[in-house]
Kinemage of the C-alpha trace (Angstrom):
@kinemage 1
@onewidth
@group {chain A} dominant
@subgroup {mainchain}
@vectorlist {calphas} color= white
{ca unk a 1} P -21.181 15.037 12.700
{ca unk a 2} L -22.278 15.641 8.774
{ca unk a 3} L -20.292 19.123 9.239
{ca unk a 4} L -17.129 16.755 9.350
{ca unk a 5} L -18.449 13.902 6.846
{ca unk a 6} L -15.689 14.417 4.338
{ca unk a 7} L -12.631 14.240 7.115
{ca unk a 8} L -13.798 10.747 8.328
{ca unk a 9} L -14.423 9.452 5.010
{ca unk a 10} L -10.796 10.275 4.597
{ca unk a 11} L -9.861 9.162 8.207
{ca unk a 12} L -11.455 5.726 7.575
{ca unk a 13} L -9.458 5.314 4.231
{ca unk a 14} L -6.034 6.640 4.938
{ca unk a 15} L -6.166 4.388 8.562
{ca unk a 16} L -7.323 1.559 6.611
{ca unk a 17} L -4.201 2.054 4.185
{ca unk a 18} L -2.305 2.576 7.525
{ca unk a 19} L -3.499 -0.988 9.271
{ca unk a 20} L -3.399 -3.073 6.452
{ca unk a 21} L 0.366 -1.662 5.806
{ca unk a 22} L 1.600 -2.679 9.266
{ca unk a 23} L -0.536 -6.050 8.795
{ca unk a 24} L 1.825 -6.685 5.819
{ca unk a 25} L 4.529 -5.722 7.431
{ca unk a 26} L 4.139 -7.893 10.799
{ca unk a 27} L 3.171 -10.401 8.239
{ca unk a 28} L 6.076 -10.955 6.080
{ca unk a 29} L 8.787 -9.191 7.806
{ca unk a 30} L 11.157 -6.076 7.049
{ca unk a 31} L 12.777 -7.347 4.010
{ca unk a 32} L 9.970 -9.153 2.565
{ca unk a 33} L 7.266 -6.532 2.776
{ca unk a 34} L 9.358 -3.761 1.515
{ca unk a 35} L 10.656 -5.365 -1.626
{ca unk a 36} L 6.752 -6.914 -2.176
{ca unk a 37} L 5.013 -3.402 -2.164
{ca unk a 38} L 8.272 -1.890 -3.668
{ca unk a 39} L 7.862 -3.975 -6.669
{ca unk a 40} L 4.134 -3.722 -7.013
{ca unk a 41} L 4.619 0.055 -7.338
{ca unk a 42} L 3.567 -0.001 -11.041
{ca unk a 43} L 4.194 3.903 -12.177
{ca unk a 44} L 7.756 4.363 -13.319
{ca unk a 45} L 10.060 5.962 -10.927
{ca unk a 46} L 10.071 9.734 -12.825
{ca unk a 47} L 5.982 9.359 -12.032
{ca unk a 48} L 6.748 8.157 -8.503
{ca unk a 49} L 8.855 10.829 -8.289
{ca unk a 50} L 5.799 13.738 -8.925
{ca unk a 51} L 4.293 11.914 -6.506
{ca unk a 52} L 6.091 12.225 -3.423
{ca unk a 53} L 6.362 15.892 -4.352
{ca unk a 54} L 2.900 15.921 -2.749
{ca unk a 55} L 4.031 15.362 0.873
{ca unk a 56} L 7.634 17.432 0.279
{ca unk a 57} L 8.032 20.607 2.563
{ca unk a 58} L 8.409 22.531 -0.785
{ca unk a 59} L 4.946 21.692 -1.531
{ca unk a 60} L 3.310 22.478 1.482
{ca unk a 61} L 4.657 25.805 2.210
{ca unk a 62} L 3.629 26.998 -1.321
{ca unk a 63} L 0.126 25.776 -0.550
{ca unk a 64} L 0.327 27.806 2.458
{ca unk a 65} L 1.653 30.645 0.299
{ca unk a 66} L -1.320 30.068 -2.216
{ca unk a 67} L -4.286 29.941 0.015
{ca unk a 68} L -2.761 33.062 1.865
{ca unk a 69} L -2.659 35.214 -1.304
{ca unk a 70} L -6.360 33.908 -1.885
{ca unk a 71} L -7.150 35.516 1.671
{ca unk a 72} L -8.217 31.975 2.785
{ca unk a 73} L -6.391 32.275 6.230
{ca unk a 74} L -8.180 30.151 8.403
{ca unk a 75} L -6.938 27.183 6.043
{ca unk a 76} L -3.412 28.742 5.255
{ca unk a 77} L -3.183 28.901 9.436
{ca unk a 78} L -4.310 25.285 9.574
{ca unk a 79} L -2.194 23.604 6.805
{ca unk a 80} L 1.018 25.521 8.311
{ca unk a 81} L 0.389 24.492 11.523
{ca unk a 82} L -0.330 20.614 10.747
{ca unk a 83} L 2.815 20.818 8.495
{ca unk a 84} L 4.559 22.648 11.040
{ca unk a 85} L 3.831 20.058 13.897
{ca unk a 86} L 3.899 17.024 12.152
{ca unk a 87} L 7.041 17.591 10.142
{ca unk a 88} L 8.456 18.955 13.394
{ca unk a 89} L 8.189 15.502 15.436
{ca unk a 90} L 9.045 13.705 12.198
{ca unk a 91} L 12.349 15.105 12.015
{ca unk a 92} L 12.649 15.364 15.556
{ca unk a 93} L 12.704 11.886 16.290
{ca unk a 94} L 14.672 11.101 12.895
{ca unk a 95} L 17.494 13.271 13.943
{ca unk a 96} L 17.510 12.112 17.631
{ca unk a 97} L 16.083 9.037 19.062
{ca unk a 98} L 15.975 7.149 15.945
{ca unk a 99} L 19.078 8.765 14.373
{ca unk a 100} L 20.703 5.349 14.207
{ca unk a 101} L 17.846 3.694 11.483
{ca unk a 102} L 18.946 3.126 8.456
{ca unk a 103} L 17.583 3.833 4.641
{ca unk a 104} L 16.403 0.613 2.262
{ca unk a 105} L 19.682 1.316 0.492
{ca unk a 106} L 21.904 1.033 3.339
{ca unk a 107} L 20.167 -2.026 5.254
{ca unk a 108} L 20.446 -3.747 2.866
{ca unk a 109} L 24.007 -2.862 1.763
{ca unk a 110} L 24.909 -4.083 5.576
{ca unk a 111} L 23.008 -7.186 5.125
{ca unk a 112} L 25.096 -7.716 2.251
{ca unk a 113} L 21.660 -8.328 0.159
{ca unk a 114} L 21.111 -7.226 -3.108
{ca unk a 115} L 18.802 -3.966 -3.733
{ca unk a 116} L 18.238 -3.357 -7.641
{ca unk a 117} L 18.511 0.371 -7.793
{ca unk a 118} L 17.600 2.409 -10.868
{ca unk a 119} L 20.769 4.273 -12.435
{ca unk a 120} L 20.742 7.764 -11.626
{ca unk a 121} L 18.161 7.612 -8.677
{ca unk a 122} L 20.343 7.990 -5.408
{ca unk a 123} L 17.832 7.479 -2.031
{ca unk a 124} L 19.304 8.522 1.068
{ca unk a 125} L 21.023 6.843 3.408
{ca unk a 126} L 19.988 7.269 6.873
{ca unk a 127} L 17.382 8.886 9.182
{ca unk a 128} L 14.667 6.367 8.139
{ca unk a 129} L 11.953 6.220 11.011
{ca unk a 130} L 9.538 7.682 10.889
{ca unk a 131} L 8.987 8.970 7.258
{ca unk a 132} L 8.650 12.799 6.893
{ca unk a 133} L 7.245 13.173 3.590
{ca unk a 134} L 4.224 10.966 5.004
{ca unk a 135} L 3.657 12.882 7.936
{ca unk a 136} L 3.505 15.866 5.506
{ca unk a 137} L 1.043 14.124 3.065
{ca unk a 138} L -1.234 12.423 6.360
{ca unk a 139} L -1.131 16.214 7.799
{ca unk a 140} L -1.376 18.165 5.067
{ca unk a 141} L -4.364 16.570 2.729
{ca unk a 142} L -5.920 15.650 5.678
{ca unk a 143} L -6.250 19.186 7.007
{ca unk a 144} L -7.857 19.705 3.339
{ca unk a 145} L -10.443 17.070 4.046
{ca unk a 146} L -11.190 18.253 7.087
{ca unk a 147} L -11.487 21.580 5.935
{ca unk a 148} L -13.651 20.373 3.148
{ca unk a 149} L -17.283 20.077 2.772
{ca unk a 150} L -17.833 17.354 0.117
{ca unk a 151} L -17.092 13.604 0.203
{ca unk a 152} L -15.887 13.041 -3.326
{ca unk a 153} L -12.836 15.779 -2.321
{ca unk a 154} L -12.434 13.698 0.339
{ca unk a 155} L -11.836 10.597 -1.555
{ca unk a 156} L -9.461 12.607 -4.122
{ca unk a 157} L -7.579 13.626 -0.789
{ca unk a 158} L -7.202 10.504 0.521
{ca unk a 159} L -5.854 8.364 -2.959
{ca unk a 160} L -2.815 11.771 -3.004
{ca unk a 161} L -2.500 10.802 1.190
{ca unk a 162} L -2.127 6.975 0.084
{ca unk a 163} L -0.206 7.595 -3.403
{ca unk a 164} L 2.368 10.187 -1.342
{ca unk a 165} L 2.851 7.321 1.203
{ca unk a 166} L 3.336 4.392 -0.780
{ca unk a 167} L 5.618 7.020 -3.083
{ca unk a 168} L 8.668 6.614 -0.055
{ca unk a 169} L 8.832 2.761 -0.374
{ca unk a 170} L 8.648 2.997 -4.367
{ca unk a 171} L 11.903 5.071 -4.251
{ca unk a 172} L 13.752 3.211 -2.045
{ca unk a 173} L 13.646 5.858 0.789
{ca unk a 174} L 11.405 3.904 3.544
{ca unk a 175} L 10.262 0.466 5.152
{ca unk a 176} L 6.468 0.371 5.562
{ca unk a 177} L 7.285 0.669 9.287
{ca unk a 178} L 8.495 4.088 8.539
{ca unk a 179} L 5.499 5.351 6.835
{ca unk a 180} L 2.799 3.871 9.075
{ca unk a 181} L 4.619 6.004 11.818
{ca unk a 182} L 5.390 9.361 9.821
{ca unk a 183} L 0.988 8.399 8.979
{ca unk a 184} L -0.208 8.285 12.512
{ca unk a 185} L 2.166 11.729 13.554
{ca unk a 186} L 0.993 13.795 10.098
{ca unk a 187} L -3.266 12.225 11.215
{ca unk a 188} L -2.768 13.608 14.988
{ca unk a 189} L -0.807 16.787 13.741
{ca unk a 190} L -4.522 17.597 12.211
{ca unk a 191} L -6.439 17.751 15.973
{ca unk a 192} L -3.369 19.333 17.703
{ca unk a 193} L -3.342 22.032 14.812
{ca unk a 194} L -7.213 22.290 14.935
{ca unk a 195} L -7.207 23.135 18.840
{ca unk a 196} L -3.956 25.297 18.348
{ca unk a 197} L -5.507 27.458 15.362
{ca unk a 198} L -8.501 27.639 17.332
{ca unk a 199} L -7.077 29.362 20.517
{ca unk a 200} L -4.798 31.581 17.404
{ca unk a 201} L -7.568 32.732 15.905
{ca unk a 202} L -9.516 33.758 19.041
{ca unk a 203} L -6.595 35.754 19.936
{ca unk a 204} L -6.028 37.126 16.309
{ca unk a 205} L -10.181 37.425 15.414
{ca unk a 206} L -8.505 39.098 12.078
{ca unk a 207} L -7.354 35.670 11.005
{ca unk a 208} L -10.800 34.705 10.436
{ca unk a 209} L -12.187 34.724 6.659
{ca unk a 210} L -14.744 37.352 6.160
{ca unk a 211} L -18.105 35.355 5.525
């Protein structure tokens, strides 16, 4: 149980951030809870936009690249198969069942309801549910946390989980409904990728790191 100290530091955090989201959001509604935590986002959008670049694909696979190149492959096999699974279902069920729900921008365009957007920032459109980029961040920071064996990482991994999140409503691209859902796929991407790298590596011993 202290072996895993750091992960459920961050597991009580970033599900904390996840409940009291969907509180707000079952409080005050779709419209009213997105444009309330949209316009408490303080940074200004080119900082929000560094941000997000924490849960983007991009990002992920070069940490996977990194931490390969540093021979740490028991981590580089965990982090791609978190990001691997929980972008996976993410985009599954964006392109598919929920293929129909639509971006901030676009709701609210069909709503005929006025959305102040920033000139030159363009969100997209459609294939809103659940967010990607959050089930990136929840997986892969996560995955770090649980791969970590100090609290205070723990607590810098969780504010980059939370900042990544709360990044997709501050640019327009997501409802908070979308990132508490892309949060709880990216959190249980970390135990499915566990338990999968876990029968990998007893098939592949030399994907082990050399102690």
């Amino acid at each position: 149980m202290q072996k895993r100290a750091p992960f459920f530091l961050w597991l009580l955090l970033c599900c904390s951030f996840l409940v009291l989201l969907l509180a707000f959001r079952i409080r005050n509604g779709k419209l009213e809870s997105f444009l309330l935590l949209q316009q408490h986002a303080k940074f200004p959008l080119e900082t929000w936009k560094l941000i997000t670049f924490l849960g983007d694909g991009i990002f992920a696979a070069t940490l996977v690249a990194v931490l390969a190149i540093q021979k740490n492959k028991e981590l580089a096999l965990k982090i791609l198969l978190t990001w691997l699974i929980g972008a996976g279902i993410a985009q599954g069920l964006k392109n598919t069942v929920y293929a129909h729900r639509l971006r901030p921008i676009e709701w609210f365009k069909q709503k005929n309801l006025p959305l102040a957007i920033p000139d030159g920032h363009e969100p997209h459109r459609t294939h809103s549910f659940p967010s990607g980029h959050t089930a990136t961040a929840f997986g892969v920071w996560g995955m770090m946390a649980y791969c970590s064996r100090r609290k205070w990482h723990a607590l810098g991994f969780a504010a980059l989980t939370i900042l990544a999140a709360w990044s997709r409503i501050a640019l327009f691209q997501h409802f908070p409904a979308d990132v508490v859902a892309g949060g709880l796929i990216g959190t249980c991407s970390i135990f499915a990728a566990v338990w999968l790298s876990g029968q990998v590596e007893h098939k592949f011993p030399q994907l082990r790191n050399k102690h």
